[in-house]
Structure formats: C-alpha cells, structure tokens
C-alpha positions in Angstrom: 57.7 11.9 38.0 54.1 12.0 39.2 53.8 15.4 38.3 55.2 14.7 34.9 52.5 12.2 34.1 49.8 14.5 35.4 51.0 16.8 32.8 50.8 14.1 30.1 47.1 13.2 31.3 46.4 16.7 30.8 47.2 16.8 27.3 46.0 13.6 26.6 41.9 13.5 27.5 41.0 17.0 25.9 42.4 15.3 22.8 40.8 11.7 23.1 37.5 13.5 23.2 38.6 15.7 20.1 38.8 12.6 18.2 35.7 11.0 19.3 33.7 13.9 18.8 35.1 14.5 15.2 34.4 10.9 14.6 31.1 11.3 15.7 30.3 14.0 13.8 31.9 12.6 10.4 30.2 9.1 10.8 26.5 10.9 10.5 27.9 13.0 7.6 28.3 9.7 5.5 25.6 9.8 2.6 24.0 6.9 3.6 22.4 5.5 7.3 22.3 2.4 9.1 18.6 2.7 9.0 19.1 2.4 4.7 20.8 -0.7 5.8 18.0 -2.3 8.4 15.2 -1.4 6.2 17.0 -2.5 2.6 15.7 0.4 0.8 12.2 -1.0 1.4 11.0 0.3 4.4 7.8 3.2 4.3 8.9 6.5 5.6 6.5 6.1 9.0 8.9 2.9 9.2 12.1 4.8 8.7 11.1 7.6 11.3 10.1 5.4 14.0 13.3 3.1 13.6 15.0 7.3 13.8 13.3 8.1 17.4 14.3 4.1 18.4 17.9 4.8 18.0 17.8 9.1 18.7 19.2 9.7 15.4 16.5 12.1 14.8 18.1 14.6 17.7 20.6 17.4 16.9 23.8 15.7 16.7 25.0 17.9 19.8 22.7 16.3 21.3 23.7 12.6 20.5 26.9 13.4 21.1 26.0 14.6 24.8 23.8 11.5 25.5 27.1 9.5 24.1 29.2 10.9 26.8 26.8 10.5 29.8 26.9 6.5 28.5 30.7 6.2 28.4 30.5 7.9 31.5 28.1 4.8 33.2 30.3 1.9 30.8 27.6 2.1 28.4 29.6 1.7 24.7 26.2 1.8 23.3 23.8 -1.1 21.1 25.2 -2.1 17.4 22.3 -1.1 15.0 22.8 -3.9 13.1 23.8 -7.0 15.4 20.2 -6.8 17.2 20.6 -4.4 19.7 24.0 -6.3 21.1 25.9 -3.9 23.4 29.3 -2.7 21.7 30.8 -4.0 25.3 30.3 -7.4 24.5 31.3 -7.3 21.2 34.7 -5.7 22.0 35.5 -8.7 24.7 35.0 -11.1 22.2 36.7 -9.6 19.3 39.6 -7.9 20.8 41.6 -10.4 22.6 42.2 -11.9 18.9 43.3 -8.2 17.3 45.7 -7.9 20.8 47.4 -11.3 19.9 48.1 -10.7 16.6 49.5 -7.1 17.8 51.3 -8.7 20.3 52.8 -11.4 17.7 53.6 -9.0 15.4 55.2 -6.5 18.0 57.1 -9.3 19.4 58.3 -10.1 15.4 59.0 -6.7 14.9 61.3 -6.8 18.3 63.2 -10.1 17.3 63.6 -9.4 14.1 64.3 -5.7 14.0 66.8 -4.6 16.4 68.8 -7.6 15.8 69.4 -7.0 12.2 69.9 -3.4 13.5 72.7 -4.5 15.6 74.4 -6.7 12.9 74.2 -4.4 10.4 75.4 -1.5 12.6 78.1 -3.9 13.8 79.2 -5.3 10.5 79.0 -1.3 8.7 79.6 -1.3 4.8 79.6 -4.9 4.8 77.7 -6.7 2.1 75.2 -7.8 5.2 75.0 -4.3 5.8 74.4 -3.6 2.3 71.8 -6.3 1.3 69.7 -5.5 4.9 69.4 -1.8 3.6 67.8 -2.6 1.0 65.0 -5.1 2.2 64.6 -2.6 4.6 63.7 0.2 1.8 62.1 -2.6 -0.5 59.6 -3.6 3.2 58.9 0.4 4.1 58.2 0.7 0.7 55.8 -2.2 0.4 52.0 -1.6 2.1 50.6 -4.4 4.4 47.4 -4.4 1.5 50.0 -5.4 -1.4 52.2 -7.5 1.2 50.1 -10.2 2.3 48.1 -11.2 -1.1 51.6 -11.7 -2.4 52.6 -13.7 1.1 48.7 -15.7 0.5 50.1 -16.2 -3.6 53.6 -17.1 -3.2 53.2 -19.3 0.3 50.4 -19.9 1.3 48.4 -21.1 -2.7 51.7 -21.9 -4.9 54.1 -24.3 -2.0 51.2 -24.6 0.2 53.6 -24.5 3.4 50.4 -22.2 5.8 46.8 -21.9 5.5 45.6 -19.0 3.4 43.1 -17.3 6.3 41.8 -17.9 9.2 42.7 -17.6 13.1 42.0 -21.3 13.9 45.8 -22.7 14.4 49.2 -21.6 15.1 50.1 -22.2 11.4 47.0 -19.8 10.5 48.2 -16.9 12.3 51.9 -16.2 11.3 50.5 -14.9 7.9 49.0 -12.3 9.1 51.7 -11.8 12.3 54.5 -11.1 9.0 51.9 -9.1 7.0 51.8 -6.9 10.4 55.0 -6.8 11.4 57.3 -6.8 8.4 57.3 -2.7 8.0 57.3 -2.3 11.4 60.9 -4.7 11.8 61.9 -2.8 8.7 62.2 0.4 10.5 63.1 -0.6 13.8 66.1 -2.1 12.1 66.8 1.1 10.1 66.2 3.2 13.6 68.4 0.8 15.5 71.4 0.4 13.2 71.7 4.6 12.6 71.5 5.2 15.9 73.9 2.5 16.8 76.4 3.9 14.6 75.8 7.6 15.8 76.9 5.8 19.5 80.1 4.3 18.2 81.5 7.4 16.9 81.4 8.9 20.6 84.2 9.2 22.6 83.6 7.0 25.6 83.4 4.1 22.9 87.2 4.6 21.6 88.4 5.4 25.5 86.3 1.9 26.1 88.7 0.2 23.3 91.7 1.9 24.4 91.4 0.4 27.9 91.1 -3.4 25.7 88.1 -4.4 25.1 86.8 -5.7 22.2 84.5 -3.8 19.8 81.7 -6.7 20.6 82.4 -6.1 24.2 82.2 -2.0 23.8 79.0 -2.4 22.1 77.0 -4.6 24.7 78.5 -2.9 27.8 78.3 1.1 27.1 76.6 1.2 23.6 73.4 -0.4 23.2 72.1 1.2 26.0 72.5 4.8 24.8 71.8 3.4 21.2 68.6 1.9 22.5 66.6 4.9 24.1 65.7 6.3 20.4 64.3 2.9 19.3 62.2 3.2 22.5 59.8 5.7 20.9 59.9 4.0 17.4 58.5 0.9 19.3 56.2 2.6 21.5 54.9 4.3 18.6 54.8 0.8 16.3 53.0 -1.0 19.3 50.0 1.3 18.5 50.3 1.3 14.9 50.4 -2.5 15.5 47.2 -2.5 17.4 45.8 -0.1 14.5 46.8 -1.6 11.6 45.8 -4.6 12.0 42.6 -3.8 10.7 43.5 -4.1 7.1 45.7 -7.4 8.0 42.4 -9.1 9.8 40.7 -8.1 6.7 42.8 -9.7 4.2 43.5 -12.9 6.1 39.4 -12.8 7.7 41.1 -12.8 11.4 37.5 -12.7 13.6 38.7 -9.8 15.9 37.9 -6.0 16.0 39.1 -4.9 13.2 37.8 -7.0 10.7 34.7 -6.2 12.7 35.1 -2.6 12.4 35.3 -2.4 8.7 32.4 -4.2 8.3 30.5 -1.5 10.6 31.6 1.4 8.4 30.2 -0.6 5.5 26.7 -0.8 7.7 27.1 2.9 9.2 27.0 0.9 12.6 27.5 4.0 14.3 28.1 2.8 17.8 30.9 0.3 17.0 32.7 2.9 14.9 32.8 5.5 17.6 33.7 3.0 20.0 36.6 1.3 17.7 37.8 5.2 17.7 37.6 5.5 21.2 39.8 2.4 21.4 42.8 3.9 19.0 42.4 6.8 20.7 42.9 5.4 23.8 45.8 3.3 22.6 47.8 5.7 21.2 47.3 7.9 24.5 48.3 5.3 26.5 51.0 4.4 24.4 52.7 7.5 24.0 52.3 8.0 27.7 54.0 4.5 28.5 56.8 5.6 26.2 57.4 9.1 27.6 57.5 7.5 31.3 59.9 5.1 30.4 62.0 7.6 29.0 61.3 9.7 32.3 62.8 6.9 33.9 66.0 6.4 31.5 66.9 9.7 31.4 65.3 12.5 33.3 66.0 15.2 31.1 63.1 14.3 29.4 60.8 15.5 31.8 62.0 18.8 31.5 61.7 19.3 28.0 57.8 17.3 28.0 59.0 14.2 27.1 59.9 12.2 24.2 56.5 12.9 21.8 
C-alpha cells in the first residue's frame, strides 16, 4: 500500500506544478495589469515603472515564476496587489473555512440525498418512483448552478420569501447556496448509484442469496450495496473536489464572503498572487482528492493497486 501511494505522489506533484506554472504564465498574458488597476489609468509612466520593479513584474516571467517557487517553498503565498500589500496567507485562513463549509454542506447534501434516491429507485426498478427520479435527475444535470440558483433566489427566496436571498450570516442564509451546490452533484450520484445497483442485482450471488430466503431488502443491504457502492466511491471523491471548486460561481451569486467569491474578484483586478495561489489550492484539492479516493479503493479492493488505481 505504501508503495502504491508513493506511486500516486509521483504522478501527482510534476502535474500540480504544471498547472501552476500554466496559470502563471496565462494570468500575465491577460491584456490588462493590476498596475492599470492601482493607478486608474491615471498614473505617469515613471509611476507605472516604479510600481513594475515594487512588485518584479518587470522581470522575465521565468524569472517570476522561479522567485514564486523559492516563496512557496519558505510559506510565502505572496502580497495581494490590490488589498495593500496583505499576504495571500492570511487572506486564505479567513476566506476559506466559509468555501469548506459550504463544500462540506453540499457534499453532505449530495450524500443524503443522492445515494438514497439511488437505492429506491434501483430498488423499486420501472416503477413510477423510478420513472419520475430519472427525470429530475436529467432535468438537474442538465440545469447549470448559474441558471439554478437565480431561479432558487426568484421562486423561494423573493416570491414566498421562506430564506434570505444572500448572505452567509445565518443557517437559513446558507442552504440556498448548499442546494445551488449540491443539486447536480446528488443528481448524478443518484444516477451512478441506482445503475450500478442494478448491474449488482443481476449477479449470481444475489439470486443464490434469495434462494437461501431472504428477502430482496435483506439481499440488498447484506451483499449488494457494498459491491454497488465502490463505483459511487470515485463519483464522490471526484464531486468532493468539484464541490470545493465550484463553489466559486455559487459564492458569487449568493455573495458568500469565502475564497471564491474572493477569487473572482481578483481575476477582475489581475491580483496575480491570489489567482495563482486559488490555483494552487484546486490543484491541490483535486490531487489530494483523487489520491484519498484511489487509497480507499486500495483498501476495498486490492486489485486496484495493480492496475494504478481507480483514476
């Protein structure tokens, strides 16, 4: 097993640089600079060169990039250009425990909600249940979180008035945005969980587990949701960093303070720092979430770590 994960380790830093160096490189690319923003279009060019050598954007981008990595390698996240000089550090502890509880929220919605309906609809095949669940499964993958929640903030929150329209303040003011989140991500894990639940029931140790008595309920919990389980393992590894990642558009609809809502702001200001470090944080997430995923199914079944695992 150790080895295994070595392996996975080994595959996984070369490309978490990749991506922060091809962010890097694309952020300076951008037609406009955060010094455009500082100055307002006003500033002399003696102005606009010194503000240049203050933040070593007048360097060869190589050369940035180099003087990036010897900071992440001390901590240093680097100073937003716009939030007076603030380290990136900081701004990340405040902002990001709000963006992990509404991940969390919505990951733990998506779990509740999704395999659940899986089950039932797997369990009750053909049924009008079965039936009516497909399809607000196709209508919610169909549906992006950027046309779902203004029509969650219409319907709810503005016409009955039942939960606040933004805002992070109050348990009411967060399960908004937790459904926005969440609802595509249930959507699939049901679909996921209710085909491969059926796949299970059509294998023989299910019909030798009837043909000893027990019930179809009882055949299901004991030998098939287990089996059934391990493919909706990697959907929701996979969902927990899409979670984590996609709630930047959901913070910025419903103006939830964490680091996504802070991160699209920063593209709009070309804060340079905060941008490399928000894709140092995906890339990180999705490293560590596929690694999570492929140890657990190490651990479930070991066949996966000969064939490199489950992604």
């Amino acid at each position: 097993m150790l080895l295994y994960i070595l392996r996975r380790l080994a595959v996984a830093v070369p490309m978490v640089l990749a991506i922060v160096f091809i962010v890097f490189v694309v952020a300076r690319l951008a037609p406009a600079s955060p010094i455009d923003i500082i100055l307002g279009g006003k500033g002399t060019p003696q102005a606009r060169r010194a503000l240049e050598h203050a933040y070593g954007l007048d360097r060869p981008i190589l050369a940035q990039f180099g003087a990036y990595l010897v900071g992440l390698l001390h901590g240093d996240l680097g100073r937003s250009f716009v939030h007076g000089q603030e380290p990136v550090s900081r701004i990340f502890v405040r902002d990001f425990p709000v963006t992990a509880q509404l991940a969390l929220q919505a990951f733990l919605f998506t779990f509740l909600v999704g395999v659940p309906a899986g089950l039932l609809a797997a369990y009750y095949h053909n049924s009008w249940f079965d039936r009516a669940l497909m399809a607000v499964v196709v209508l919610l993958v169909s549906v992006p979180s950027f046309v779902l929640g203004p029509l969650l903030v219409l319907f709810i929150a503005v016409r009955l008035g039942w939960l606040p329209v933004s805002g992070w303040d109050t348990p009411a003011s967060t399960i908004l945005p937790t459904v926005t989140l969440g609802a595509r991500s249930a959507a699939l894990v049901a679909r996921m969980m209710r085909s491969s639940l059926l796949e299970v029931l059509q294998q023989d140790y299910i019909r030798v587990a009837l043909a000893k008595g027990l019930t179809r309920a009882q055949a299901v919990w004991r030998h098939g949701l287990k089996n059934a389980f391990l493919p909706v393992l990697t959907v929701l590894g996979t969902t927990l960093g899409y979670l984590l990642t996609g709630s930047f558009v959901v913070e910025t609809i419903f103006q939830v303070p964490g680091i996504g809502y802070e991160s699209v702001r920063s593209i709009s200001a070309r804060d340079y720092p905060i941008i490399q470090a928000t894709a140092l944080l995906v890339a990180l997430i999705f490293v560590a979430v596929n690694l999570l995923v492929d140890i657990l199914y190490g651990w479930f079944d070991p066949r996966a770590r000969l064939t490199g695992g489950s992604s």
